[in-house]
N, C-alpha and C positions, 0 to 999 in steps of 0.2 A: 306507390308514392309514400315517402313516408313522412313522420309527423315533425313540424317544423318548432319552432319558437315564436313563430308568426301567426300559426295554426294557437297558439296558447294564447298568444293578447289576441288573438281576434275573439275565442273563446273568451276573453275574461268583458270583453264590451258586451257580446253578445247572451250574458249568462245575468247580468246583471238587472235585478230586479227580483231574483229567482233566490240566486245565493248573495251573501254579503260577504263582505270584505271582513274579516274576523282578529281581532284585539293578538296581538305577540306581547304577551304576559310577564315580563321579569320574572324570576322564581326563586326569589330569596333563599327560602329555604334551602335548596337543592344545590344554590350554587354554593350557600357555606359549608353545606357538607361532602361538597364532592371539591368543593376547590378551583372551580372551575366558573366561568360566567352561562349560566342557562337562561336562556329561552324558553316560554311556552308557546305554540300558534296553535292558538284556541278555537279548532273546527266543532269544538264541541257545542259553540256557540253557533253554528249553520240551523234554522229555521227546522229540521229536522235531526240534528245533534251530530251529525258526523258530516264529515267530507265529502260522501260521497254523491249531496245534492249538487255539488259542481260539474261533477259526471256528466250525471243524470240528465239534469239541463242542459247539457251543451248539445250533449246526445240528439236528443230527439226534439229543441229546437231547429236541429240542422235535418231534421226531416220536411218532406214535403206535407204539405196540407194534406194531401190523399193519404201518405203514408201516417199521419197522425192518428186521421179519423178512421182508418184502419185497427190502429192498437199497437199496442206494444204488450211484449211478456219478456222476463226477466228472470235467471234462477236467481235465487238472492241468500245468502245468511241473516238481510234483517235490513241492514243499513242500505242497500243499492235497493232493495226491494222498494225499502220507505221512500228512499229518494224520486224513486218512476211514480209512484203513487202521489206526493205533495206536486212532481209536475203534472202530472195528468190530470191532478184533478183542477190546479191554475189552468190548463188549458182547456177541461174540458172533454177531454177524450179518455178511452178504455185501458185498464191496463189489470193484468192478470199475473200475479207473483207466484210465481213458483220456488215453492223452499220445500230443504230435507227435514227430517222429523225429529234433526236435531238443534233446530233453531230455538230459542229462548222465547217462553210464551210472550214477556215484554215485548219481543219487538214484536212477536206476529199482530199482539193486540196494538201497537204501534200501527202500524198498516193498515189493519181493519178498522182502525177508526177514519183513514183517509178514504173510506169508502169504495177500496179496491175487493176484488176478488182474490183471496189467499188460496194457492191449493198446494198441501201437502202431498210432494210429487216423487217420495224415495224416502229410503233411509240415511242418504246419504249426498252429499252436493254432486257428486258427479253423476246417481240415479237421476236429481232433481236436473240436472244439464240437460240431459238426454230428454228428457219428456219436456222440458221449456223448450227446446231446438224442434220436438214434435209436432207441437202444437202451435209452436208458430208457423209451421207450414200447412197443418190441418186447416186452422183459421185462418190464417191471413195475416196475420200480429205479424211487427218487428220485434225480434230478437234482439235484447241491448246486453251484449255482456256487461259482465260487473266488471272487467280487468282488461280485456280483449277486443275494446272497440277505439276506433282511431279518433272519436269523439270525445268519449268517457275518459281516454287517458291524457286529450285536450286540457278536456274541463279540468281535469286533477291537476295537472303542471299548473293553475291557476295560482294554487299554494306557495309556489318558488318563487312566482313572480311578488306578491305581496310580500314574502317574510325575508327577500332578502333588500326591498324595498324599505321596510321597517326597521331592518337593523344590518345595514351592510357589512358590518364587521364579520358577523358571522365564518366562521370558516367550519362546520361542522355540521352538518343536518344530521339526526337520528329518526327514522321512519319505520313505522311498521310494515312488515312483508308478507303478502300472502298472496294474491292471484298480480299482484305487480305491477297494477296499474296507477297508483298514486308513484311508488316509485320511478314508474316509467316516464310517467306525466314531470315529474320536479326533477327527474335525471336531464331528460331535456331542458326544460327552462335554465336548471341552476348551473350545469355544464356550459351554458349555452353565453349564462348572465355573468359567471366567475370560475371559470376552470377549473381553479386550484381547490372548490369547494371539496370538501370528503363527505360522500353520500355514505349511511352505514345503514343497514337493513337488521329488523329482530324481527324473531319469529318465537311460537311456544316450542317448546324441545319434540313435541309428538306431532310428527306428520305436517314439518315444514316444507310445503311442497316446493317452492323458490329455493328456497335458500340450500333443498339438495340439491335441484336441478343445475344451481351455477355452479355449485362443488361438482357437479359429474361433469358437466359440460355438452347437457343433453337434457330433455323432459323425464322424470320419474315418476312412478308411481307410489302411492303411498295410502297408507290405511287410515282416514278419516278418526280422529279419536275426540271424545270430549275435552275441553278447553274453557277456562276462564277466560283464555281469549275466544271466544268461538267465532270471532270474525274474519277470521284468522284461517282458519278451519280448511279443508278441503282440499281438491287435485286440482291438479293445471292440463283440460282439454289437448290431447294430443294435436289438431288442429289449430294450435296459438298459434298467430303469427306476427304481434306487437309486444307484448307484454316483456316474454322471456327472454329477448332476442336485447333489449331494452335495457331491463335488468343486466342481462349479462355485461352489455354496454360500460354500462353507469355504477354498478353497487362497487364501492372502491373494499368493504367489510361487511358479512354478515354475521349475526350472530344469533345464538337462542337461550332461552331464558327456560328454567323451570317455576312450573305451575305455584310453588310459594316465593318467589319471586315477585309473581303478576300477585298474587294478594296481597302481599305485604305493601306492592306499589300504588294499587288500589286504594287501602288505607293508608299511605302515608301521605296520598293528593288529596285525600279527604280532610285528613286531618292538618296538613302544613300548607298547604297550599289551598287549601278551601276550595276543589274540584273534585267535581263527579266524572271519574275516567271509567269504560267499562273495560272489560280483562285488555282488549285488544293494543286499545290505545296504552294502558298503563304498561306495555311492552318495553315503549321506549327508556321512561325510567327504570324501570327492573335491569335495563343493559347498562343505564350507568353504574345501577349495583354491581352488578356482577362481574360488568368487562371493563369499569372507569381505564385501567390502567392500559387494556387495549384499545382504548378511544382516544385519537388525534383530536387537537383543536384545544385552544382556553373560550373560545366563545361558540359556544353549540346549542342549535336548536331543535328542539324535540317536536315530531306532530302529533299532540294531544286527537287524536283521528277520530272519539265517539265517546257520547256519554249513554248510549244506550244500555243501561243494568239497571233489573229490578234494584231498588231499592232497598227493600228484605234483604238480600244477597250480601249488599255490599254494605249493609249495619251488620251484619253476622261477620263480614272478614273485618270489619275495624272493631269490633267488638273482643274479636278473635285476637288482634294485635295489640291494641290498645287499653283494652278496659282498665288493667293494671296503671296504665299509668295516669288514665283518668284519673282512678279511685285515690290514688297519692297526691294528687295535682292541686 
Protein backbone atom coordinates (compact mmCIF):
# COMPACT_ATOMS: atom_id res chain seq x y z
CA UNK A 1 0.00 0.00 0.00
CA UNK A 2 1.35 2.97 -0.63
CA UNK A 3 1.95 6.47 1.12
CA UNK A 4 -0.96 8.83 0.72
CA UNK A 5 -1.32 12.63 1.24
CA UNK A 6 -3.71 11.48 4.04
CA UNK A 7 -1.07 9.35 5.42
CA UNK A 8 0.98 13.17 5.73
CA UNK A 9 -1.83 15.28 7.64
CA UNK A 10 -2.60 12.50 9.78
CA UNK A 11 1.16 12.45 10.37
CA UNK A 12 1.32 16.04 10.96
CA UNK A 13 -1.70 15.84 13.92
CA UNK A 14 -0.11 13.04 15.08
CA UNK A 15 3.60 14.33 15.40
CA UNK A 16 2.73 17.33 17.00
CA UNK A 17 3.97 18.08 20.35
CA UNK A 18 7.22 16.41 19.29
CA UNK A 19 8.17 18.60 16.16
CA UNK A 20 6.88 22.17 15.52
CA UNK A 21 5.84 23.79 12.94
CA UNK A 22 9.06 25.79 11.75
CA UNK A 23 9.28 29.82 10.60
CA UNK A 24 9.59 30.23 6.11
CA UNK A 25 12.20 32.92 6.53
CA UNK A 26 12.23 35.51 3.57
CA UNK A 27 15.97 35.61 2.47
CA UNK A 28 16.65 38.97 1.48
CA UNK A 29 19.85 38.63 0.74
CA UNK A 30 19.65 35.70 -1.61
CA UNK A 31 16.83 36.88 -3.54
CA UNK A 32 18.89 40.29 -4.65
CA UNK A 33 21.52 38.37 -5.67
CA UNK A 34 20.11 35.74 -7.50
CA UNK A 35 17.06 37.70 -8.71
CA UNK A 36 14.69 35.65 -7.86
CA UNK A 37 12.12 35.57 -4.71
CA UNK A 38 13.65 33.04 -2.06
CA UNK A 39 12.36 31.28 0.73
CA UNK A 40 13.90 29.72 3.77
CA UNK A 41 11.82 26.63 5.66
CA UNK A 42 13.74 26.70 8.67
CA UNK A 43 13.98 23.01 10.01
CA UNK A 44 16.98 24.05 11.51
CA UNK A 45 14.84 25.28 14.07
CA UNK A 46 13.19 21.57 14.85
CA UNK A 47 14.02 20.87 18.88
CA UNK A 48 16.90 18.78 17.59
CA UNK A 49 18.18 21.15 14.35
CA UNK A 50 17.20 19.19 11.53
CA UNK A 51 14.07 17.66 9.85
CA UNK A 52 14.44 14.61 10.56
CA UNK A 53 12.63 14.67 14.12
CA UNK A 54 9.39 14.65 11.96
CA UNK A 55 10.42 11.20 10.74
CA UNK A 56 11.49 10.01 13.70
CA UNK A 57 8.21 10.76 15.48
CA UNK A 58 5.87 9.66 13.25
CA UNK A 59 7.89 6.51 13.10
CA UNK A 60 7.68 5.07 16.08
CA UNK A 61 4.52 6.94 17.44
CA UNK A 62 2.79 4.51 15.06
CA UNK A 63 4.34 1.62 16.88
CA UNK A 64 2.63 -0.51 19.32
CA UNK A 65 3.22 -0.10 22.97
CA UNK A 66 4.98 -3.68 23.06
CA UNK A 67 6.93 -2.59 19.97
CA UNK A 68 8.21 0.69 21.87
CA UNK A 69 9.11 -1.01 25.06
CA UNK A 70 10.95 -3.33 22.79
CA UNK A 71 13.40 -0.53 21.38
CA UNK A 72 14.19 0.74 18.41
CA UNK A 73 17.82 0.93 16.56
CA UNK A 74 18.57 3.01 13.66
CA UNK A 75 21.93 3.41 11.36
CA UNK A 76 22.12 7.12 11.38
CA UNK A 77 24.73 9.93 9.88
CA UNK A 78 23.83 11.92 13.09
CA UNK A 79 20.53 13.73 12.42
CA UNK A 80 17.90 10.51 12.30
CA UNK A 81 20.04 9.05 14.89
CA UNK A 82 19.43 12.37 17.21
CA UNK A 83 16.01 12.42 16.18
CA UNK A 84 15.13 8.37 17.59
CA UNK A 85 17.03 9.35 20.62
CA UNK A 86 15.05 13.04 21.63
CA UNK A 87 11.81 10.51 20.94
CA UNK A 88 12.80 7.82 22.95
CA UNK A 89 13.81 9.57 25.49
CA UNK A 90 10.05 11.71 25.58
CA UNK A 91 8.73 8.49 25.71
CA UNK A 92 10.62 6.72 27.63
CA UNK A 93 11.99 3.70 25.90
CA UNK A 94 15.36 2.19 24.44
CA UNK A 95 17.10 3.20 21.65
CA UNK A 96 20.51 2.21 20.27
CA UNK A 97 22.18 4.23 17.26
CA UNK A 98 24.26 2.87 14.95
CA UNK A 99 26.58 5.01 12.96
CA UNK A 100 29.76 4.67 10.58
CA UNK A 101 33.02 6.05 11.70
CA UNK A 102 32.54 8.73 9.55
CA UNK A 103 30.14 10.67 11.36
CA UNK A 104 31.01 14.14 12.80
CA UNK A 105 32.05 14.00 16.67
CA UNK A 106 29.33 16.94 17.06
CA UNK A 107 26.66 15.11 16.32
CA UNK A 108 27.67 11.78 18.07
CA UNK A 109 28.15 13.96 21.17
CA UNK A 110 24.67 15.34 20.03
CA UNK A 111 23.26 11.90 20.82
CA UNK A 112 25.10 10.99 23.68
CA UNK A 113 23.87 13.54 25.44
CA UNK A 114 20.12 12.25 24.89
CA UNK A 115 21.36 9.51 26.89
CA UNK A 116 21.15 6.81 24.12
CA UNK A 117 23.58 4.19 23.39
CA UNK A 118 26.00 5.16 20.37
CA UNK A 119 27.71 2.26 18.71
CA UNK A 120 30.19 2.80 16.02
CA UNK A 121 29.04 -0.03 13.75
CA UNK A 122 31.60 0.13 10.28
CA UNK A 123 33.41 2.25 8.35
CA UNK A 124 31.00 3.08 6.52
CA UNK A 125 26.83 3.74 6.39
CA UNK A 126 26.15 0.67 4.44
CA UNK A 127 28.74 -1.51 7.10
CA UNK A 128 26.69 0.52 9.76
CA UNK A 129 23.22 -0.80 7.71
CA UNK A 130 24.12 -4.16 7.94
CA UNK A 131 24.97 -4.52 11.70
CA UNK A 132 21.80 -1.98 12.66
CA UNK A 133 19.47 -4.63 10.48
CA UNK A 134 21.43 -7.34 12.79
CA UNK A 135 20.79 -6.44 15.78
CA UNK A 136 17.80 -5.57 15.55
CA UNK A 137 16.96 -9.04 15.05
CA UNK A 138 19.45 -10.27 17.77
CA UNK A 139 17.52 -8.03 20.34
CA UNK A 140 14.46 -7.51 19.42
CA UNK A 141 14.64 -3.63 18.52
CA UNK A 142 12.74 -2.08 15.55
CA UNK A 143 14.54 -1.09 12.80
CA UNK A 144 13.54 2.77 11.73
CA UNK A 145 15.28 3.52 8.47
CA UNK A 146 16.47 6.97 8.07
CA UNK A 147 14.77 7.22 4.18
CA UNK A 148 13.06 3.72 3.78
CA UNK A 149 10.24 3.57 6.08
CA UNK A 150 6.55 4.32 5.20
CA UNK A 151 6.35 6.36 8.36
CA UNK A 152 9.64 8.47 8.41
CA UNK A 153 8.85 9.51 4.73
CA UNK A 154 5.15 10.37 6.27
CA UNK A 155 6.48 12.46 8.83
CA UNK A 156 9.07 14.28 6.20
CA UNK A 157 6.12 15.11 3.65
CA UNK A 158 4.94 17.18 6.88
CA UNK A 159 7.36 19.99 5.34
CA UNK A 160 5.24 20.43 1.99
CA UNK A 161 2.28 20.61 3.79
CA UNK A 162 3.36 23.73 6.01
CA UNK A 163 5.72 25.67 3.43
CA UNK A 164 3.38 25.75 0.74
CA UNK A 165 0.72 26.55 3.37
CA UNK A 166 2.84 29.68 4.22
CA UNK A 167 3.59 30.87 0.97
CA UNK A 168 1.42 29.46 -1.75
CA UNK A 169 2.88 31.25 -4.44
CA UNK A 170 5.83 29.22 -4.44
CA UNK A 171 6.37 27.29 -7.55
CA UNK A 172 9.83 25.85 -6.85
CA UNK A 173 11.18 23.73 -3.94
CA UNK A 174 15.04 23.08 -3.87
CA UNK A 175 15.77 20.04 -1.35
CA UNK A 176 18.58 18.21 -0.49
CA UNK A 177 19.09 14.34 -1.66
CA UNK A 178 20.43 11.71 -0.23
CA UNK A 179 18.67 8.40 1.12
CA UNK A 180 15.31 10.34 -0.34
CA UNK A 181 13.15 10.37 2.02
CA UNK A 182 12.37 13.95 2.75
CA UNK A 183 12.26 14.16 -0.90
CA UNK A 184 9.89 11.30 -1.05
CA UNK A 185 7.75 12.70 1.82
CA UNK A 186 7.19 16.64 0.07
CA UNK A 187 7.09 14.85 -3.54
CA UNK A 188 3.90 13.39 -2.39
CA UNK A 189 2.38 16.18 -0.30
CA UNK A 190 3.46 18.96 -2.78
CA UNK A 191 2.55 16.95 -6.20
CA UNK A 192 -0.44 16.07 -4.38
CA UNK A 193 -1.14 19.96 -2.97
CA UNK A 194 0.01 21.92 -6.47
CA UNK A 195 1.13 19.86 -9.51
CA UNK A 196 2.72 22.11 -11.41
CA UNK A 197 5.25 22.63 -8.36
CA UNK A 198 9.11 21.90 -9.62
CA UNK A 199 10.65 19.61 -7.09
CA UNK A 200 14.79 19.80 -7.70
CA UNK A 201 17.13 17.52 -5.69
CA UNK A 202 21.18 18.48 -4.86
CA UNK A 203 23.48 16.51 -3.70
CA UNK A 204 27.68 16.67 -3.04
CA UNK A 205 29.42 15.86 -6.55
CA UNK A 206 31.16 12.58 -4.60
CA UNK A 207 28.97 9.48 -4.12
CA UNK A 208 25.49 10.98 -4.82
CA UNK A 209 23.78 7.84 -4.44
CA UNK A 210 19.99 9.21 -5.64
CA UNK A 211 20.76 11.36 -7.75
CA UNK A 212 22.79 8.55 -9.99
CA UNK A 213 20.27 6.11 -9.33
CA UNK A 214 17.42 8.26 -11.17
CA UNK A 215 20.07 9.09 -14.00
CA UNK A 216 20.57 5.26 -14.49
CA UNK A 217 17.08 4.29 -13.80
CA UNK A 218 18.08 1.62 -11.41
CA UNK A 219 19.94 1.44 -7.57
CA UNK A 220 23.80 2.02 -7.90
CA UNK A 221 26.46 1.70 -6.07
CA UNK A 222 28.75 3.98 -4.84
CA UNK A 223 31.97 4.77 -2.74
CA UNK A 224 31.06 6.55 0.60
CA UNK A 225 33.63 9.57 0.42
CA UNK A 226 34.06 12.54 3.05
CA UNK A 227 31.78 15.51 2.68
CA UNK A 228 31.00 18.89 4.14
CA UNK A 229 27.74 17.55 3.45
CA UNK A 230 28.21 14.44 5.38
CA UNK A 231 24.47 14.01 5.81
CA UNK A 232 24.32 13.39 2.67
CA UNK A 233 26.78 10.68 2.57
CA UNK A 234 26.19 7.01 1.87
CA UNK A 235 24.51 4.07 -0.39
CA UNK A 236 20.80 3.33 -0.97
CA UNK A 237 20.03 -0.51 0.49
CA UNK A 238 19.42 -2.66 -2.36
CA UNK A 239 16.20 -3.79 -0.66
CA UNK A 240 14.58 0.06 -0.92
CA UNK A 241 11.25 -0.12 -1.72
CA UNK A 242 9.67 3.66 -0.96
CA UNK A 243 12.24 6.03 -1.22
CA UNK A 244 13.82 5.58 -4.75
CA UNK A 245 10.72 4.46 -6.55
CA UNK A 246 9.42 8.14 -5.05
CA UNK A 247 12.25 10.00 -5.97
CA UNK A 248 12.05 8.64 -9.39
CA UNK A 249 8.41 9.72 -9.34
CA UNK A 250 8.70 13.11 -8.13
CA UNK A 251 12.36 14.88 -8.74
CA UNK A 252 11.33 16.91 -11.86
CA UNK A 253 15.84 18.10 -11.74
CA UNK A 254 18.74 17.01 -10.00
CA UNK A 255 21.79 18.44 -9.52
CA UNK A 256 25.36 18.46 -7.53
CA UNK A 257 27.41 20.91 -6.16
CA UNK A 258 31.12 20.85 -5.31
CA UNK A 259 32.63 20.66 -2.03
CA UNK A 260 33.69 24.81 -2.27
CA UNK A 261 30.33 25.43 -3.09
CA UNK A 262 28.83 23.95 0.14
CA UNK A 263 31.54 26.15 2.12
CA UNK A 264 31.15 29.15 0.61
CA UNK A 265 27.24 28.61 1.11
CA UNK A 266 27.90 27.76 4.67
CA UNK A 267 29.51 31.15 5.21
CA UNK A 268 27.50 33.20 3.24
CA UNK A 269 24.18 31.95 5.54
CA UNK A 270 26.28 32.79 8.18
CA UNK A 271 27.08 35.85 7.34
CA UNK A 272 23.79 37.41 5.15
CA UNK A 273 21.50 35.63 6.38
CA UNK A 274 22.36 35.17 10.06
CA UNK A 275 22.06 31.07 9.92
CA UNK A 276 23.85 28.10 10.96
CA UNK A 277 23.40 25.77 8.00
CA UNK A 278 25.65 22.58 8.34
CA UNK A 279 27.44 21.23 4.78
CA UNK A 280 24.16 19.27 4.03
CA UNK A 281 21.44 21.73 4.18
CA UNK A 282 23.67 24.61 2.65
CA UNK A 283 23.33 22.32 -0.49
CA UNK A 284 20.50 23.91 -1.63
CA UNK A 285 22.01 27.29 -1.79
CA UNK A 286 25.31 26.20 -3.44
CA UNK A 287 22.57 25.05 -6.42
CA UNK A 288 21.47 28.35 -6.75
CA UNK A 289 25.02 29.26 -7.18
CA UNK A 290 25.91 27.10 -9.42
CA UNK A 291 22.77 26.08 -11.43
CA UNK A 292 20.45 29.59 -10.88
CA UNK A 293 20.05 29.65 -14.66
CA UNK A 294 19.01 25.94 -14.64
CA UNK A 295 16.50 26.57 -12.04
CA UNK A 296 12.76 27.11 -13.04
CA UNK A 297 10.47 29.39 -10.90
CA UNK A 298 10.73 33.34 -9.75
CA UNK A 299 9.53 32.18 -6.35
CA UNK A 300 11.52 29.14 -4.88
CA UNK A 301 11.85 27.63 -1.65
CA UNK A 302 14.92 26.15 -0.22
CA UNK A 303 15.02 23.32 2.94
CA UNK A 304 17.38 24.71 5.16
CA UNK A 305 17.37 20.68 6.49
CA UNK A 306 20.13 21.02 9.73
CA UNK A 307 22.22 23.02 11.68
CA UNK A 308 24.24 20.34 12.98
CA UNK A 309 28.18 21.65 12.52
CA UNK A 310 30.66 22.04 14.93
CA UNK A 311 31.11 25.46 15.33
CA UNK A 312 35.07 25.47 15.01
CA UNK A 313 34.46 24.18 11.35
CA UNK A 314 32.12 26.57 10.26
CA UNK A 315 34.24 29.88 11.81
CA UNK A 316 37.33 28.33 9.83
CA UNK A 317 35.10 28.23 6.39
CA UNK A 318 33.80 31.89 7.09
CA UNK A 319 36.99 32.95 8.10
CA UNK A 320 38.33 31.23 5.18
CA UNK A 321 35.70 33.33 2.91
CA UNK A 322 35.13 36.28 4.61
CA UNK A 323 37.84 37.71 6.85
CA UNK A 324 39.03 39.98 3.98
CA UNK A 325 36.21 41.60 3.83
CA UNK A 326 35.51 41.87 7.44
CA UNK A 327 38.93 43.48 7.94
CA UNK A 328 37.78 46.43 5.22
CA UNK A 329 34.23 46.58 6.44
Amino acid sequence: MGITLEDIRVARKRIQGIAIQTPLKPAYSLSDKTGRNIWLKMETMQPTGAFKLRGAANAILQLSPAQQQAGVVPMSTGNHGKAIAYVAKKLGIRAVICISEQVPQVKIEGMKKLGVEVRIAGKDQDEADIQARAMAEAEGLRFISAFDDAGVIAGQGTVALEILEQEPSLDTLIIPLSGGGLMAGMGIAAKALKPEVKLIGVSMEEGAAMHLSIQAGHLVEVNEQPSLADALTGGIPPDNRFSFPLCQQYVDRSFLVSEDSIAKAMAYALRWERIVLEGGAATSIACLEEHLEQIPGQNIGLVCTGDNVAITKLMDLYHQHFSQVDSTS
